[in-house]
N, CA, C and O atoms as a Tripos MOL2 file, in Angstrom:
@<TRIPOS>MOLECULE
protein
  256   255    64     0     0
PROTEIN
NO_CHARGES

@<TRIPOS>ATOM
      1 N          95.6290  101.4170   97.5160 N.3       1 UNK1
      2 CA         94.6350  101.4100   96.4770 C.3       1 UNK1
      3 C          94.7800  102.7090   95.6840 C.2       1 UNK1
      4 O          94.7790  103.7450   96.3490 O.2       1 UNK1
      5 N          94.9210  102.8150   94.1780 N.am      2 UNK2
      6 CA         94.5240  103.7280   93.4220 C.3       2 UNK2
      7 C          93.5740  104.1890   93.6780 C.2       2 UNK2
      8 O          92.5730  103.4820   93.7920 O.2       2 UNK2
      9 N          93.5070  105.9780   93.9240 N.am      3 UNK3
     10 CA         92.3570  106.7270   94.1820 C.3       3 UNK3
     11 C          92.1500  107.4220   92.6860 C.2       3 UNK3
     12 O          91.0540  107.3350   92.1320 O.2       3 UNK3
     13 N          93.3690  108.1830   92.0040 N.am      4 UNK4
     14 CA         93.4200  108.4260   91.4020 C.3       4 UNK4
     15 C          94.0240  108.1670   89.9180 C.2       4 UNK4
     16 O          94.7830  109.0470   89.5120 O.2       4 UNK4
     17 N          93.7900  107.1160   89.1020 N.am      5 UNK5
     18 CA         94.1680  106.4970   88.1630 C.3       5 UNK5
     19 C          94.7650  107.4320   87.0770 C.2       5 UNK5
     20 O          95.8720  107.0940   86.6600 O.2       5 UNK5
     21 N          94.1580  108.6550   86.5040 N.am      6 UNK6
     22 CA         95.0610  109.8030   85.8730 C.3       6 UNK6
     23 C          96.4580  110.0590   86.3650 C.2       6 UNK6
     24 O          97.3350  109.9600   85.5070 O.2       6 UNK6
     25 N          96.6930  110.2550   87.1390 N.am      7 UNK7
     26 CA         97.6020  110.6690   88.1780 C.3       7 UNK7
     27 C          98.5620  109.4100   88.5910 C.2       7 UNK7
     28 O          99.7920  109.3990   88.6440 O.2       7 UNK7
     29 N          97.4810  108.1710   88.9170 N.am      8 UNK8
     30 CA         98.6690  107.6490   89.7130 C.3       8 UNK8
     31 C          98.5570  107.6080   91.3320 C.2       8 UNK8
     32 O          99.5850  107.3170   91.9440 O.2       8 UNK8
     33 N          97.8700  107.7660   91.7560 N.am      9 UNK9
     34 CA         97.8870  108.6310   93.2910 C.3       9 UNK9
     35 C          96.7350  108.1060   93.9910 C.2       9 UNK9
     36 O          95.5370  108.3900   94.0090 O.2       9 UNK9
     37 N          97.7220  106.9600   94.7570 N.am     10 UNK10
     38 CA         97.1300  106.6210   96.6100 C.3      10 UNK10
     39 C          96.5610  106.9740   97.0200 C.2      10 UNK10
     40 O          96.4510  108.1910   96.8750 O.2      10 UNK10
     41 N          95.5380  106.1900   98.0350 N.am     11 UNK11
     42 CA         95.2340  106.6850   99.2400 C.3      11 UNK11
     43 C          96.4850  106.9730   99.9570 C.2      11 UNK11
     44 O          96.7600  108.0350  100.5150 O.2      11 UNK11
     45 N          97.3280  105.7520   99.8740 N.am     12 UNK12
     46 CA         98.3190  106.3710  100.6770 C.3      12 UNK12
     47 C          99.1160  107.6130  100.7730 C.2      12 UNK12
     48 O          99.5050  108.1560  101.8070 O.2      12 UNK12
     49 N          99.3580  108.0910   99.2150 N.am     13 UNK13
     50 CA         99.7760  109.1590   99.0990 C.3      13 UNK13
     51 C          98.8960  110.4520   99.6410 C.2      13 UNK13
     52 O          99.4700  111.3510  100.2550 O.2      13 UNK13
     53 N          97.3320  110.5050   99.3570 N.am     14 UNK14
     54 CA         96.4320  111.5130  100.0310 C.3      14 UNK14
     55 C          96.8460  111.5820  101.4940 C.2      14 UNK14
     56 O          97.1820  112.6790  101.9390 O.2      14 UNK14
     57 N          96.8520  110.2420  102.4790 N.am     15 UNK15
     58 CA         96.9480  109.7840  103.9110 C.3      15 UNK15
     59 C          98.2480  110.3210  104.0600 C.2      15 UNK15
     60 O          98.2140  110.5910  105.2600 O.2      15 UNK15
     61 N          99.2980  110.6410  103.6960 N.am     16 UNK16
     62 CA        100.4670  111.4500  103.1670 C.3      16 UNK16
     63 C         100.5730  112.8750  103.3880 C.2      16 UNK16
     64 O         101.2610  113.4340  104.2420 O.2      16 UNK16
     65 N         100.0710  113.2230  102.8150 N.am     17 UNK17
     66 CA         99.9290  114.6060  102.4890 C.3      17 UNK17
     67 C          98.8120  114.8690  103.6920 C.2      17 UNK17
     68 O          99.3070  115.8500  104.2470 O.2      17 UNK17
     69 N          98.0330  114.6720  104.1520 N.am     18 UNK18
     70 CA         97.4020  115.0350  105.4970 C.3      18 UNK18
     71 C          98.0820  115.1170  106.6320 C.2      18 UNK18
     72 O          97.9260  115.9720  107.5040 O.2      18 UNK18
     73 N          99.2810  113.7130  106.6300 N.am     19 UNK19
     74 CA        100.1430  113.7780  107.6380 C.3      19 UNK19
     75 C         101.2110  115.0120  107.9700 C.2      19 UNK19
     76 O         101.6850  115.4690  109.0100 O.2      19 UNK19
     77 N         101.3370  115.3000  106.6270 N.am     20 UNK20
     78 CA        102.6620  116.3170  106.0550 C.3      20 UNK20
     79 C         101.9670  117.4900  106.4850 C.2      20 UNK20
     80 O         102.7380  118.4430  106.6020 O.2      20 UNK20
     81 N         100.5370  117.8040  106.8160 N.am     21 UNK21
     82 CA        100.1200  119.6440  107.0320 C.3      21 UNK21
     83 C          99.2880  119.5870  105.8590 C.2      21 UNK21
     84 O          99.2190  120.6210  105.1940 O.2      21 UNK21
     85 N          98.7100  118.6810  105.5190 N.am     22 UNK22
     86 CA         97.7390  119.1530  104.0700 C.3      22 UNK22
     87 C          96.4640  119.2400  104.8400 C.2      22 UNK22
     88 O          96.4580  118.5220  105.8400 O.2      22 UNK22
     89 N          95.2030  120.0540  104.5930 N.am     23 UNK23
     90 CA         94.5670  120.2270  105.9650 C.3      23 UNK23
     91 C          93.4050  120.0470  104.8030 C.2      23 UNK23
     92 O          92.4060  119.7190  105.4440 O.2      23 UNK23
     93 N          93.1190  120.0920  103.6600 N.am     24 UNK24
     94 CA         91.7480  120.5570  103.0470 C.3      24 UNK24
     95 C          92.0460  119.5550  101.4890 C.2      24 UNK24
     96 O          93.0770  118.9490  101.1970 O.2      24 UNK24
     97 N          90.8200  119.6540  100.7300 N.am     25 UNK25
     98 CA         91.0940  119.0280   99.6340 C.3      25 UNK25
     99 C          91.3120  119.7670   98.9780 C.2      25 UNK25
    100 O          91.1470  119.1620   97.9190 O.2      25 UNK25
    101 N          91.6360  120.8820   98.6770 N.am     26 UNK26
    102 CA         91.9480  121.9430   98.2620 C.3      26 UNK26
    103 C          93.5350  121.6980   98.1250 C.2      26 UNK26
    104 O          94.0010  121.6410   96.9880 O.2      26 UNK26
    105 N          94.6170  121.5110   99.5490 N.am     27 UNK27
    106 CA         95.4100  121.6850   99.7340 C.3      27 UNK27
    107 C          95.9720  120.6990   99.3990 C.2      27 UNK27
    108 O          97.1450  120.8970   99.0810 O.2      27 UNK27
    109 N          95.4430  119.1500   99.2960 N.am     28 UNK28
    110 CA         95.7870  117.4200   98.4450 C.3      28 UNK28
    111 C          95.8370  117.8350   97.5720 C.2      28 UNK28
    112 O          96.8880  117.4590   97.0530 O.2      28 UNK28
    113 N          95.0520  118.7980   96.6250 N.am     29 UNK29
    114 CA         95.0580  118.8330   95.4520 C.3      29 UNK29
    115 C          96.5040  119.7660   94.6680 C.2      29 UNK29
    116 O          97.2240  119.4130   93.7330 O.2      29 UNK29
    117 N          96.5210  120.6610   95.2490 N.am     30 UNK30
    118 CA         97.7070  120.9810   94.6460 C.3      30 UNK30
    119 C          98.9840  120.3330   94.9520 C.2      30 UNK30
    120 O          99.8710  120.4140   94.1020 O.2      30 UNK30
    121 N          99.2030  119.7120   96.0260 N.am     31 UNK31
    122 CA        100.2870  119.5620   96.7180 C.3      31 UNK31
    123 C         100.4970  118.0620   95.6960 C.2      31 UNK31
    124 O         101.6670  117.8520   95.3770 O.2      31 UNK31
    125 N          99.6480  117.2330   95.2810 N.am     32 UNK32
    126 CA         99.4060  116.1890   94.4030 C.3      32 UNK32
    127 C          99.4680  115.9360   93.0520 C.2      32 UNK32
    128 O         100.1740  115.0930   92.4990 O.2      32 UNK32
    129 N          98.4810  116.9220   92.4070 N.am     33 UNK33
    130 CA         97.8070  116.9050   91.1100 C.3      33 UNK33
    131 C          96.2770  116.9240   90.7500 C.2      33 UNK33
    132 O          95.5600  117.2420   89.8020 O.2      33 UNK33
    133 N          96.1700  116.4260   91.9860 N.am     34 UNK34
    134 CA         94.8890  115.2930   92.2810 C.3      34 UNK34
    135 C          93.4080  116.0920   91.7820 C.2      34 UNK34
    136 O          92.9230  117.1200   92.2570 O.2      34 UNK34
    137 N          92.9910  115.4030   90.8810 N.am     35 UNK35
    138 CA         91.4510  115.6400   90.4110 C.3      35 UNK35
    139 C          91.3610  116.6870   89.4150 C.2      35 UNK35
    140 O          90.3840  117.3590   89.0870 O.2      35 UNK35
    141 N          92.5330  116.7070   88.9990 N.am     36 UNK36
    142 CA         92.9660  117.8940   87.5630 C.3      36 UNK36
    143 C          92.7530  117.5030   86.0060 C.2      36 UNK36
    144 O          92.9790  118.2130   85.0260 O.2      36 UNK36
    145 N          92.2110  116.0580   86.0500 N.am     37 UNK37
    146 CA         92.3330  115.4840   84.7380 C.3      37 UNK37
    147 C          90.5990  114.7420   84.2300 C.2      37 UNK37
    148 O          89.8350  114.9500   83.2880 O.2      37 UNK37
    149 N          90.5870  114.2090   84.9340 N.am     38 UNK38
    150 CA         88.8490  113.9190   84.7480 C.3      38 UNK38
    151 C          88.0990  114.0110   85.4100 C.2      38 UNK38
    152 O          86.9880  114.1930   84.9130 O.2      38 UNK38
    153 N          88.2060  113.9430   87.0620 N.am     39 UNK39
    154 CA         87.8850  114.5520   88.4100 C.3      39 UNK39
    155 C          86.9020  113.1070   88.8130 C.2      39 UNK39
    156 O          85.8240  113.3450   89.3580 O.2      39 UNK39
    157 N          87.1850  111.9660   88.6080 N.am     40 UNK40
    158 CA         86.1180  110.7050   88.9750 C.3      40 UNK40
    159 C          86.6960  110.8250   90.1280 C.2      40 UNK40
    160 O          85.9790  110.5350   91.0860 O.2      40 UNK40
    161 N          87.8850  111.1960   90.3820 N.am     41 UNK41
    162 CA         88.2130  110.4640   92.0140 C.3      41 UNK41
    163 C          88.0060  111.6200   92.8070 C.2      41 UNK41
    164 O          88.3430  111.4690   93.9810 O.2      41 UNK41
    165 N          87.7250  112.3040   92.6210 N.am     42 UNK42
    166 CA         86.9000  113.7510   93.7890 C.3      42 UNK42
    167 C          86.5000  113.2450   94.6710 C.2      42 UNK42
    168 O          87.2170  113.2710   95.6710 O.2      42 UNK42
    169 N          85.2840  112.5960   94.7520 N.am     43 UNK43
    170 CA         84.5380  111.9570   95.8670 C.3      43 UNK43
    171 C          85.1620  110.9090   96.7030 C.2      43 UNK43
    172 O          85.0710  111.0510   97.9220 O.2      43 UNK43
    173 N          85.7280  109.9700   96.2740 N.am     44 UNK44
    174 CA         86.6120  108.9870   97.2810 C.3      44 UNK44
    175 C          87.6140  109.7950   97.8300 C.2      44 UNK44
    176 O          87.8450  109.5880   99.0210 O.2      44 UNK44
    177 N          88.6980  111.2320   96.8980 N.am     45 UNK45
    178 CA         89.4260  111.4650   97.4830 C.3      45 UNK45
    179 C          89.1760  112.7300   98.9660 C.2      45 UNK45
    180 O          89.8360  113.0860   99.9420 O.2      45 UNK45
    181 N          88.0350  113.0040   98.4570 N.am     46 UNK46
    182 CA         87.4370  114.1220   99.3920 C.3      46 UNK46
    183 C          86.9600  112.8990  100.8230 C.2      46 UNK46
    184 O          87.1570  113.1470  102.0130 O.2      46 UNK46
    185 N          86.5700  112.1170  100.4920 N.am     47 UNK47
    186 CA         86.1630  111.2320  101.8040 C.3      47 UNK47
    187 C          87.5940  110.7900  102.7540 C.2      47 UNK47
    188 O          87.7590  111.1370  103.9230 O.2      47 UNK47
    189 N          88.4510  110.0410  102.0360 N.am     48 UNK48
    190 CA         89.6960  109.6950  102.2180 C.3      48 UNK48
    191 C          90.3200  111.0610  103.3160 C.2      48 UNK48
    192 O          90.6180  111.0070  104.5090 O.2      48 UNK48
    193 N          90.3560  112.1870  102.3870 N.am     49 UNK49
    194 CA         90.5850  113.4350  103.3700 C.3      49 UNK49
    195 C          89.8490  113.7680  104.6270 C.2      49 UNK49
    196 O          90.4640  114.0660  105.6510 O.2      49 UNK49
    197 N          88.5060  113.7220  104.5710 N.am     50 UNK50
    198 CA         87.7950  114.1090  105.3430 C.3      50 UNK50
    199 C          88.2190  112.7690  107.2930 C.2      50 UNK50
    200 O          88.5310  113.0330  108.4540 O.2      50 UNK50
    201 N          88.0030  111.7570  106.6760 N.am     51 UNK51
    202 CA         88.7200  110.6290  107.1680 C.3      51 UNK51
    203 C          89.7750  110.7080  108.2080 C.2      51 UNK51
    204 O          89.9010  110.5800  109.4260 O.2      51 UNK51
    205 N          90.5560  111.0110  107.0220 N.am     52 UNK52
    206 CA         91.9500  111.5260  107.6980 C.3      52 UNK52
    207 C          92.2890  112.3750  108.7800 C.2      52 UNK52
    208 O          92.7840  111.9590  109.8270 O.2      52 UNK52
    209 N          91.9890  113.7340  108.5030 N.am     53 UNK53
    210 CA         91.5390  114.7400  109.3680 C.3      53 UNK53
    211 C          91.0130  114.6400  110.6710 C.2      53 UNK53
    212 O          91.7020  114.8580  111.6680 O.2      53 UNK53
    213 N          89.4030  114.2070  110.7240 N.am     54 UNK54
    214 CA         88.5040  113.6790  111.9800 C.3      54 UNK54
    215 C          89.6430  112.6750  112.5450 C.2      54 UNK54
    216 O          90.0130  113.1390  113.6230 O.2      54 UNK54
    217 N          90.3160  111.5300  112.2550 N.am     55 UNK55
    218 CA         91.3300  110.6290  112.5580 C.3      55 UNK55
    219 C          92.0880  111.6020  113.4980 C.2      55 UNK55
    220 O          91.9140  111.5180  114.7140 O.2      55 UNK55
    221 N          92.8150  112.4020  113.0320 N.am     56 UNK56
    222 CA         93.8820  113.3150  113.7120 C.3      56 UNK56
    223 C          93.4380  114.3040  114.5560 C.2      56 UNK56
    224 O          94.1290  114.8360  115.4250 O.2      56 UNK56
    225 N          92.0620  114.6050  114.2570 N.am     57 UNK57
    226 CA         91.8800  115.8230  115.7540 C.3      57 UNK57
    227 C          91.1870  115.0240  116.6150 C.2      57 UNK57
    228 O          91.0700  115.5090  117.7400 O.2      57 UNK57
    229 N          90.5180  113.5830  116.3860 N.am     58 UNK58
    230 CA         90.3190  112.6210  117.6870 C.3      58 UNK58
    231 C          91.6170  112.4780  118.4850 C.2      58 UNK58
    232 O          91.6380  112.4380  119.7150 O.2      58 UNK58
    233 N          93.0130  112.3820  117.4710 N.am     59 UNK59
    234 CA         94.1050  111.9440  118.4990 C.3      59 UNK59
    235 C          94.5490  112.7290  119.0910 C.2      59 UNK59
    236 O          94.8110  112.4350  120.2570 O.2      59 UNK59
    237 N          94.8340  113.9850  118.6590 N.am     60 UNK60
    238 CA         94.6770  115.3950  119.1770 C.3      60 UNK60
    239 C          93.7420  115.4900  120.6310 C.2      60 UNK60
    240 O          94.3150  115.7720  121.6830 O.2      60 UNK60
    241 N          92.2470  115.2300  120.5980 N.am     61 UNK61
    242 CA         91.6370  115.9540  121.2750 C.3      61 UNK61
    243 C          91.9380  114.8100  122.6090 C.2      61 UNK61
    244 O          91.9080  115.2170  123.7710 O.2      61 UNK61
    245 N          92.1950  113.5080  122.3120 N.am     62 UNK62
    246 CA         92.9980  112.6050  123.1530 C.3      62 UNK62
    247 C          93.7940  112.5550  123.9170 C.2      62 UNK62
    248 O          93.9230  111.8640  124.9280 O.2      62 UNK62
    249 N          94.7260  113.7330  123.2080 N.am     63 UNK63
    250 CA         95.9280  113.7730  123.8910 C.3      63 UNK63
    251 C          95.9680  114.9660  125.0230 C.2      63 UNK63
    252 O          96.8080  115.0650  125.9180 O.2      63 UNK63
    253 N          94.9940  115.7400  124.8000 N.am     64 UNK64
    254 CA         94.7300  117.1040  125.6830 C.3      64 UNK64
    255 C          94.2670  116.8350  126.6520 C.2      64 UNK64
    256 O          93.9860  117.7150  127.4670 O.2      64 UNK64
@<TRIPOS>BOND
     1     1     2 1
     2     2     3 1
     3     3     4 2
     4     3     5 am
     5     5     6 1
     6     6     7 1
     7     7     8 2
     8     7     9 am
     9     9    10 1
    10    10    11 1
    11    11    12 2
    12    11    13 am
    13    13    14 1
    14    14    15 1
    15    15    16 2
    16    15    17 am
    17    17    18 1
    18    18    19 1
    19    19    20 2
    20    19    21 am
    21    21    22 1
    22    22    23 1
    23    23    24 2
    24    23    25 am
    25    25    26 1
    26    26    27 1
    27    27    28 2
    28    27    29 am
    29    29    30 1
    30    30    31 1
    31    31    32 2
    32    31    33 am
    33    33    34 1
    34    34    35 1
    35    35    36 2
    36    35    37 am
    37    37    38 1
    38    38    39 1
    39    39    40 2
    40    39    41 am
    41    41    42 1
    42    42    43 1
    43    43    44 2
    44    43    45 am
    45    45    46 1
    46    46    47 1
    47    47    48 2
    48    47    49 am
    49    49    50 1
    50    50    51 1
    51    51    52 2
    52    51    53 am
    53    53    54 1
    54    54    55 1
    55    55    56 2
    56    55    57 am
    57    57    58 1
    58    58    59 1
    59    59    60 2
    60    59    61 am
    61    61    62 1
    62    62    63 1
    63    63    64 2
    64    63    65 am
    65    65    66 1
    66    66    67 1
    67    67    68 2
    68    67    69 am
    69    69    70 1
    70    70    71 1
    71    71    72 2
    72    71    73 am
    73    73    74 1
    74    74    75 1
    75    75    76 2
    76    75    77 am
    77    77    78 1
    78    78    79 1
    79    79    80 2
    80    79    81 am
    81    81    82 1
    82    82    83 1
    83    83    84 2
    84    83    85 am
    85    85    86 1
    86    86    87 1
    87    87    88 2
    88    87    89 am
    89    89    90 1
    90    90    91 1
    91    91    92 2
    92    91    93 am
    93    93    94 1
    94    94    95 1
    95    95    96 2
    96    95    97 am
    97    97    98 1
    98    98    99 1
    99    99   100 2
   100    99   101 am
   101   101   102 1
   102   102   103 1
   103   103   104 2
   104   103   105 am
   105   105   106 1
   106   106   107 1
   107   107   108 2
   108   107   109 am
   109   109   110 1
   110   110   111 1
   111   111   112 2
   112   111   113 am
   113   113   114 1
   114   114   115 1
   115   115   116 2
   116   115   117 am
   117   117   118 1
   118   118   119 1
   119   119   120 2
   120   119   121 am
   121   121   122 1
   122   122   123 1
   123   123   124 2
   124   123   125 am
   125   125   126 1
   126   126   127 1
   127   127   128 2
   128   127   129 am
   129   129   130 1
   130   130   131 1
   131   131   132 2
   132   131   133 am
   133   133   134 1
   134   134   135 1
   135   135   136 2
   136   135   137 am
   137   137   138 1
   138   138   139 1
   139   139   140 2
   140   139   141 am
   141   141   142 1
   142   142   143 1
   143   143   144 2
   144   143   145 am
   145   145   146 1
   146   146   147 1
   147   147   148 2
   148   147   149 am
   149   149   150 1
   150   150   151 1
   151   151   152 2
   152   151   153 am
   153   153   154 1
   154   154   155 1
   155   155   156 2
   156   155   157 am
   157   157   158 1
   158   158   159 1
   159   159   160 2
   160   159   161 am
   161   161   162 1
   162   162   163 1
   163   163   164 2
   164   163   165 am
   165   165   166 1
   166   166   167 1
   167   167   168 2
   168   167   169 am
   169   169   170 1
   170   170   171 1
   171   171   172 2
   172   171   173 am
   173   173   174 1
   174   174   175 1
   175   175   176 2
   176   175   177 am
   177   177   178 1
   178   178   179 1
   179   179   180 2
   180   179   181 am
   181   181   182 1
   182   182   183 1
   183   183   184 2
   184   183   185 am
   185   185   186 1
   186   186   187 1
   187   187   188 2
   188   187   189 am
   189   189   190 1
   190   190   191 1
   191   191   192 2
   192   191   193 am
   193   193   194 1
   194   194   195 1
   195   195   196 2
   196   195   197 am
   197   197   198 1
   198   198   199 1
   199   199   200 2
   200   199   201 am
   201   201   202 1
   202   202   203 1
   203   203   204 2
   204   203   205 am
   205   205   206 1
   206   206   207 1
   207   207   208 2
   208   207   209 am
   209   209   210 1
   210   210   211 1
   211   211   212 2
   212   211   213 am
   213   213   214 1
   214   214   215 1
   215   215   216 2
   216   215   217 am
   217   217   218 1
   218   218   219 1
   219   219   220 2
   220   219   221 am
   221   221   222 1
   222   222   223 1
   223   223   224 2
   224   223   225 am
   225   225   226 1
   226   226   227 1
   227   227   228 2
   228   227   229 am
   229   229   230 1
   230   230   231 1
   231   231   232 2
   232   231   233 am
   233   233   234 1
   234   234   235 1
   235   235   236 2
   236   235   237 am
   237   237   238 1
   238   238   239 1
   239   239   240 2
   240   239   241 am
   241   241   242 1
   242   242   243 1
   243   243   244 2
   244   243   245 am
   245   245   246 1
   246   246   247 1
   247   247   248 2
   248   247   249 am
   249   249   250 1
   250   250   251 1
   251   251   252 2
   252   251   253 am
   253   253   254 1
   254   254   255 1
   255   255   256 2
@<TRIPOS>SUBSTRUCTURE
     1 UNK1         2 RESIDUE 1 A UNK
     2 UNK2         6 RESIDUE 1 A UNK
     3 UNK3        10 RESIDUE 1 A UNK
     4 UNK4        14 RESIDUE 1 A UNK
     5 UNK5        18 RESIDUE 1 A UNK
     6 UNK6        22 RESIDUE 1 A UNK
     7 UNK7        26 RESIDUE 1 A UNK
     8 UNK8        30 RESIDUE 1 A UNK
     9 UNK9        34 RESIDUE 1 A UNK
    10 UNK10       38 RESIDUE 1 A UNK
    11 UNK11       42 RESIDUE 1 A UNK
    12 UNK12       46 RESIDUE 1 A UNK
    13 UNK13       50 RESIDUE 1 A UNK
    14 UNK14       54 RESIDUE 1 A UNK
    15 UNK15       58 RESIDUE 1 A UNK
    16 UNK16       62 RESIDUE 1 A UNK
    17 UNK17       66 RESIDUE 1 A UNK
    18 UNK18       70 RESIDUE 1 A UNK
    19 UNK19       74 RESIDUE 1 A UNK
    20 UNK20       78 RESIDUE 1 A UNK
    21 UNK21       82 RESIDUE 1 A UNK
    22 UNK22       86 RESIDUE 1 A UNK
    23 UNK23       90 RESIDUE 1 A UNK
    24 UNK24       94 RESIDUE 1 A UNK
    25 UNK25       98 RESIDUE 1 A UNK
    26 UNK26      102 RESIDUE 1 A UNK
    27 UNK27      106 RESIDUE 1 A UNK
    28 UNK28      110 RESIDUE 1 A UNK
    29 UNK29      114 RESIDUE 1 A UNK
    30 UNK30      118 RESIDUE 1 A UNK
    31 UNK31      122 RESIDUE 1 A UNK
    32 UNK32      126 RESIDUE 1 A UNK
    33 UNK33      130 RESIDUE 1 A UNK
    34 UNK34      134 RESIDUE 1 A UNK
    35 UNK35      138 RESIDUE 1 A UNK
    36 UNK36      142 RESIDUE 1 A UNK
    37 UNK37      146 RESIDUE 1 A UNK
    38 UNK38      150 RESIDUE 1 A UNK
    39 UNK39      154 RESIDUE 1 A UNK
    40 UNK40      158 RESIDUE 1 A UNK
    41 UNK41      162 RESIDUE 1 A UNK
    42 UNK42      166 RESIDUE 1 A UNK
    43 UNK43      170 RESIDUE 1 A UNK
    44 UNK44      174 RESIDUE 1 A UNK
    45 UNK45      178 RESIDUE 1 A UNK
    46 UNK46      182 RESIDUE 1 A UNK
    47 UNK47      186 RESIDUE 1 A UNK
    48 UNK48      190 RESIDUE 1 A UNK
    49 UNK49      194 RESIDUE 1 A UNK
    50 UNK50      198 RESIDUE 1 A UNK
    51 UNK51      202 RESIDUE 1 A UNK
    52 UNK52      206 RESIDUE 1 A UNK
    53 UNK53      210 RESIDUE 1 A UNK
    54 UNK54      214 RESIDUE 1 A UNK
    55 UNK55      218 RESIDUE 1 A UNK
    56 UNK56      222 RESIDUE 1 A UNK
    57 UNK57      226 RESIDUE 1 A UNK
    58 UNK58      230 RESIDUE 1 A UNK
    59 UNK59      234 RESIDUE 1 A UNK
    60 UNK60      238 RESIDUE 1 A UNK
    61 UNK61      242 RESIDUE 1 A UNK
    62 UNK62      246 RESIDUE 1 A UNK
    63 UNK63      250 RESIDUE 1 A UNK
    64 UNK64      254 RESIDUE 1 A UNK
């Protein structure tokens, strides 16, 4: 799904870039483009991140 229609730019691509070491929306954002042009997708993409993250330190805290 288009998160970001300016851009161009996935969830998958955000889900991407989390995988890759992107840790913050801060860090999607540059590593992307993301939310540099009209900023509507801030909020889905900040959730999407947030998402992501909690996802990976459950599997993390799983694996310990």
């Amino acid at each position: 799904m288009y998160v970001c229609l300016c851009r161009g730019i996935t969830d998958q691509d955000i889900k991407d870039a989390i995988a890759n070491g992107a840790e913050s929306y801060r860090e999607v954002r540059d590593l992307l483009d993301l939310g540099t042009c009209c900023g509507r997708c801030t909020p889905e993409a900040r959730s999407i991140i947030s998402e992501e993250v909690a996802l990976i330190a459950s599997r993390l805290a799983i694996a310990a």
